[in-house]
MARMARKOL-239542 format. One record per residue (C-alpha): residue in three letters; x negated, y negated, z negated. Coordinates in steps of 0.02 Angstrom, whole numbers, plus 50000, padded with zeros to 5 digits. Each point is the difference from the previous one (the first is absolute). Example, Ala and Ser with C-alpha at 12.3 -4.5 7.8 and 13.67 -1.06 7.14 Angstrom:
<sites>
    aa       x       y       z
   ala   49385   50225   49610
   ser   49931   49828   50033
</sites>
This chain:
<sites>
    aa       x       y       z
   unk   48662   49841   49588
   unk   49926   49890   49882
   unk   49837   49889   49981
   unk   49861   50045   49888
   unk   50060   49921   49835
   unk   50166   49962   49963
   unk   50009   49930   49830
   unk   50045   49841   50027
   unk   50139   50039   50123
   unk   50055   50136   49852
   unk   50013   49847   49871
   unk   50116   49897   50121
   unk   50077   50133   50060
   unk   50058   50045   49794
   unk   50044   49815   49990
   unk   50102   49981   50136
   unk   50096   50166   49970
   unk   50054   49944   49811
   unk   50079   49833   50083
   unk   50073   50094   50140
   unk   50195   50028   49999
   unk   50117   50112   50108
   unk   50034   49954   50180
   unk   50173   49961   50000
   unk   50088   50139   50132
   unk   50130   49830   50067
   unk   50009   50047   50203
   unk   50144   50104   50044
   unk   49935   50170   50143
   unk   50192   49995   50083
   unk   49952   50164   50072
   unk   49954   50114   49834
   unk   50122   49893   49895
   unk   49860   49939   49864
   unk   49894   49878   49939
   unk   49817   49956   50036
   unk   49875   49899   49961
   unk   49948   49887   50179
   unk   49792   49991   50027
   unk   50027   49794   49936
   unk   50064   50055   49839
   unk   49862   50133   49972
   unk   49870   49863   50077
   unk   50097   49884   49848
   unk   49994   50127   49871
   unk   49793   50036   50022
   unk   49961   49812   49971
   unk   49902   50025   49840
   unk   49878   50114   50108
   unk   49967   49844   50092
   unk   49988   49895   49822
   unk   49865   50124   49949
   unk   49871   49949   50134
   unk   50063   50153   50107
   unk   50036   49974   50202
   unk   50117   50135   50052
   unk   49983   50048   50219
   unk   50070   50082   50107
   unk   49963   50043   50148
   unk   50045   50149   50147
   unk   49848   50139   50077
   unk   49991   50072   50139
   unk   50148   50136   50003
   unk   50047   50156   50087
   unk   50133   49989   50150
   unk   50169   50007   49872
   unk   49935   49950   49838
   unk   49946   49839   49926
   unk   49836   49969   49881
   unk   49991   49862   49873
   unk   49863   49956   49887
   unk   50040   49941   49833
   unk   49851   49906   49912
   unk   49997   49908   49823
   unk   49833   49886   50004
   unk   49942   49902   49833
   unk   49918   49828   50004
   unk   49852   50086   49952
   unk   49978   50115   50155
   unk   50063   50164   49913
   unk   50138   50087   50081
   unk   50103   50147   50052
   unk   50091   50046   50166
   unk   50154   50154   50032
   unk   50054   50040   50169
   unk   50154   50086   50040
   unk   50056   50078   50163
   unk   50197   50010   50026
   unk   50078   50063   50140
   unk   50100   49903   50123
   unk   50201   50035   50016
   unk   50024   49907   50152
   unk   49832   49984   50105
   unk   50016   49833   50079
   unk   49950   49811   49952
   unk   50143   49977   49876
   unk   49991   50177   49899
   unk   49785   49961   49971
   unk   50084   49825   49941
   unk   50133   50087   49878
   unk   49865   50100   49941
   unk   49885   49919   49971
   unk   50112   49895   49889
   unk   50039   50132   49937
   unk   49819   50067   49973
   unk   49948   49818   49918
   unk   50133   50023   49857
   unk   49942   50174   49938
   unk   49816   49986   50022
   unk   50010   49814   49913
   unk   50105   50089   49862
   unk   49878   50164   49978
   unk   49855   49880   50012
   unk   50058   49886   49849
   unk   50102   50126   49884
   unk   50159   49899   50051
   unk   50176   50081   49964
   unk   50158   49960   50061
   unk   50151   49917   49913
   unk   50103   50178   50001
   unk   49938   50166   49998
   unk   50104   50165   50041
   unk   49891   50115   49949
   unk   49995   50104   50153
   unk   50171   50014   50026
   unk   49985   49908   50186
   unk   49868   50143   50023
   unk   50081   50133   49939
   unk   50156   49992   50119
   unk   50122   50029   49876
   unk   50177   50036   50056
   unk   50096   49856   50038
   unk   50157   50063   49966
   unk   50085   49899   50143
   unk   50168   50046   50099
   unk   49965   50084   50148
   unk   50056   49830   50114
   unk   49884   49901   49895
   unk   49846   50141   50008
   unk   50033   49974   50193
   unk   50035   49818   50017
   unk   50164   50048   50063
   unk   50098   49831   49895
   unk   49846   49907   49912
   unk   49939   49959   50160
   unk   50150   49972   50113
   unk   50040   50085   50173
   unk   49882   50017   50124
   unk   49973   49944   50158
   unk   49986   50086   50162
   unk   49962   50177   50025
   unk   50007   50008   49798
   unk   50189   49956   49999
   unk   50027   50190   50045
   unk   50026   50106   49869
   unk   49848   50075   49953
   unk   50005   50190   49984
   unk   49875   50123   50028
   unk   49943   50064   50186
   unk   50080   50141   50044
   unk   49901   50172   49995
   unk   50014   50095   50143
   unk   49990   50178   49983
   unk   49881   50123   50101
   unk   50067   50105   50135
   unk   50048   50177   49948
   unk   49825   50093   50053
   unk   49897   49862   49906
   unk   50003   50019   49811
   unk   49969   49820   49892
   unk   49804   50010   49946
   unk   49972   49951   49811
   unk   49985   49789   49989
   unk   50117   49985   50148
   unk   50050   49817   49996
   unk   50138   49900   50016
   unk   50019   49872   50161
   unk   49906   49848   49929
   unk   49931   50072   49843
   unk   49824   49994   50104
   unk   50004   49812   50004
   unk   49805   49937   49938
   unk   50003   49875   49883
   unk   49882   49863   50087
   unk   49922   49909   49850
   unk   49957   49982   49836
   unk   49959   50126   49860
   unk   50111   50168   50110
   unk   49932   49918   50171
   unk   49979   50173   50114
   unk   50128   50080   49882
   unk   50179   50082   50050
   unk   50109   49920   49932
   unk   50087   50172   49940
   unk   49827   50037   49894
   unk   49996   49823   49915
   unk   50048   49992   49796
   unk   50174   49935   49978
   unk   49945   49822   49926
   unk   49891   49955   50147
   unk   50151   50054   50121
   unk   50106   49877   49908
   unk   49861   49865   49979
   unk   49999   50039   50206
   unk   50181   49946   49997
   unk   49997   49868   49926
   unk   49849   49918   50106
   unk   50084   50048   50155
   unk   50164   49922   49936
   unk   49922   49854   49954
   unk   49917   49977   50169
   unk   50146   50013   50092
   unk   50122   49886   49877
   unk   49873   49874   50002
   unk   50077   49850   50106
   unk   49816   49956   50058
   unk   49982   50153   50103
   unk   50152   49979   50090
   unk   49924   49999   50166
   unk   49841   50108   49931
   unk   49931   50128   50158
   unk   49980   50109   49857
   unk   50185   50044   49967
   unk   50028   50112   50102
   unk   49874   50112   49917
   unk   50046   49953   49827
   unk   50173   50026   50032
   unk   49945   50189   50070
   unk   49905   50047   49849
   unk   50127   49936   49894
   unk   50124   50132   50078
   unk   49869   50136   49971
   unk   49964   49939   49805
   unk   50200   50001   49962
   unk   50035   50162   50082
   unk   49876   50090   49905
   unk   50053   49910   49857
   unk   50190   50084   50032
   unk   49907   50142   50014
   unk   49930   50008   49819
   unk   50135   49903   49914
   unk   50183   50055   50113
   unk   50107   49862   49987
   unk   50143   50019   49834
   unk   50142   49934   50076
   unk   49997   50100   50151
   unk   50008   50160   49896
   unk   50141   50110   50035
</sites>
């Protein structure tokens, strides 16, 4: 969405983009292990926009139950100017996922608005999933992340299948005790968690992990379910990838 004429916003635009410099990726994401660049260094790194006579808003529409809507608009002193809108979907539908998001939200749309690129670029290797080529305890979170608590201190194998009484044959896509647990958000939300890809079963993991090491949710009413589907997403994971040292 544009107005009418945008040459003068084009002319700023090309000036501030031949002053503009990376956005320095300098904020540590404890949970993926990498670097980022935070929405005050990308608000930082788009100051010759604003040199250039250009006003850069933001601002959230009205949304769909589970997503969030932002409006992205770059406005010139002289009235000429062009607006983006993205819709992103919600990972955690409450007041503090639409907050992460739309953090989240303001950093990308800021940086597809402007042409802005990031300190460090992997060239779709994030993307692409790549193996990892981690030990199976590390893969798991089995020494990285230290012992866990609770229910979680059991060793984790997988659920025990048990087998159909003589006059009642298996049908094809019998599954496994647990195997039927629904993955309750995010991109698999409504999924089995026996028909999701291998990266976004450990990516699963590793959230659930996270939630239930953090000390902050100690006392969080939601344990007890994270701690459940945590025991489904590791016994399906034992299913795909048996455990080496148990081996006979």
């Amino acid at each position: 969405m544009q107005s009418d004429n945008i040459g003068l916003l084009m002319e700023a635009m090309n000036r501030a983009q031949l002053k503009m410099v990376p956005a320095k990726k300098e904020h540590e994401n404890p949970f993926f292990k990498s670097k980022y660049a935070d929405l005050a260094t990308v608000w930082d790194a788009v100051a010759p926009f604003r040199e250039e006579g250009i006003v850069l808003t933001q601002s959230p529409a009205e949304s769909p139950d589970g997503y969030i809507v932002l409006d992205t608009q770059l406005t010139h002193l002289s009235g000429q100017w062009m607006r983006s809108r993205l819709k992103m979907r919600l990972a955690k539908d409450d007041p503090q996922g639409a907050g992460s998001a739309l953090t989240y939200a303001r950093r990308y749309a800021l940086g597809c608005m402007t042409g802005l690129v990031t300190e460090i670029d992997d060239d779709g290797n994030a993307a692409s999933h790549a193996p990892s080529g981690k030990t199976y305890n590390e893969k798991f979170n089995l020494s990285l992340l230290g012992a866990p608590q609770g229910p979680l201190a059991q060793p984790l194998t997988p659920r025990p299948v048990v087998p159909p009484a003589p006059s009642q044959a298996p049908s094809e896509g019998t599954l496994a005790p647990g195997s039927a647990w629904v993955v309750p958000f995010g991109k698999t939300k409504g999924q089995r968690v026996c028909d999701i890809a291998d990266n976004d079963l450990d990516w699963l993991c590793n959230y659930y992990v996270g939630k239930t090491k953090d000390p902050a949710n100690a006392t969080s009413r939601f344990r007890d379910e994270w701690e459940e589907a945590l025991l489904n997403i590791r016994a399906e994971q034992l299913q795909r990838y048996p455990d080496p040292t148990q081996e006979a």
